[in-house]
N, C-alpha and C positions, 0 to 999 in steps of 0.2 A: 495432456490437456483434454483429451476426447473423455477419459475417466471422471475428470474434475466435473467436465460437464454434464456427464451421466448424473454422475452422483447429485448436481444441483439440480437439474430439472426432476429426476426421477425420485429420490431415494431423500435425497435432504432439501425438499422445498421450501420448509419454513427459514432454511439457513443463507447466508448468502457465504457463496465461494468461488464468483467470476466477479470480478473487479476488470472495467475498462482497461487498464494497466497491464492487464493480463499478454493482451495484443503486443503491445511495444517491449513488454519485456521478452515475447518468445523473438521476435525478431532480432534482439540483442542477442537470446541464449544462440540462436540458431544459423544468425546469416552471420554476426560478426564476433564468434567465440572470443575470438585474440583480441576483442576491445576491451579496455578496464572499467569499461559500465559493465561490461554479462560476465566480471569475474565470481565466482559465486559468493565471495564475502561483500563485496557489492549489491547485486543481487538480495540477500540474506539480510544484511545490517541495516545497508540503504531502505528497504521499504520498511520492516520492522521500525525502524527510528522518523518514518515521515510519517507509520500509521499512529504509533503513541504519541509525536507530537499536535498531529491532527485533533486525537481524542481528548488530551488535555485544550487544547484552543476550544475546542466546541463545550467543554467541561463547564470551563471558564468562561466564555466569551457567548454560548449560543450561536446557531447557526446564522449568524450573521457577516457581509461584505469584510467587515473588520478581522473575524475571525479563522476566514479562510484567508486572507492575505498574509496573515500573520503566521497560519500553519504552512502555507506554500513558503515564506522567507525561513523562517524558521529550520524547515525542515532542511531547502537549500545550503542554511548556517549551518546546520549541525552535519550534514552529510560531507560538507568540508572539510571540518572539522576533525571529525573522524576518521577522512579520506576512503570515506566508502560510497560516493557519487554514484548514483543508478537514480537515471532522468526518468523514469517512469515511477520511480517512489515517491515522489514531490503530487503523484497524481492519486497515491493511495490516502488523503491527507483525512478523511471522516468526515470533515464538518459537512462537505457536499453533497453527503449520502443519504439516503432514504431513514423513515423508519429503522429498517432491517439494521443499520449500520448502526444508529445510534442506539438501538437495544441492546446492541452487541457491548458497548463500553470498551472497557479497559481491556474485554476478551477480543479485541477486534485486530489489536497487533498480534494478537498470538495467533489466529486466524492467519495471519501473512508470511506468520514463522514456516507452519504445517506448508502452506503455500507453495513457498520458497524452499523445500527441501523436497 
């Protein structure tokens, strides 16, 4: 985490690679390994799949009330679906992010893959 951080403030400014979510996911990896939220395909799928259903909602939709509700359900759906439920990917969803996120595009889940491993 201390490196990620390095690298955002120092080295990749223009990029973003701390996401709020950040927080709640070490706490899963960290205090409660043996939970099936911090298993690492959890972890891995779960945010990957809440960050590109985010980017499609805002794609579609613009950053609007409608569109983050829709990527927050959405992702919820699909994280069940799959059975890869990690509560803090529902938080990676795009539409509510700055500039920085929505330049990113369609490159923004893959941002979360790198993240995530």
């Amino acid at each position: 985490m201390a490196v990620i951080c390095w690298l955002s403030s120092a080295w990749l400014s223009q990029q973003l690679l701390i996401v709020g979510s950040f927080g709640a996911t070490s706490v899963l990896i960290y205090a409660a390994p043996e939970s099936p939220f911090a298993q690492p395909s959890h972890v891995l799928f779960g945010s990957v799949l809440s960050a590109g259903i985010g980017v499609a909602c805002y794609q579609l939709l613009g950053a609007t009330p409608l569109s983050m509700a829709l990527a927050v359900s959405l992702s919820v759906l699909g994280m069940q679906l799959t059975h890869t439920v990690h509560p803090p990917g529902a938080a990676l969803i795009a539409v509510g992010g700055g500039a920085s996120v929505h330049q990113l595009g369609w490159w923004y889940p893959l941002c979360q893959l790198v993240r995530a491993v």
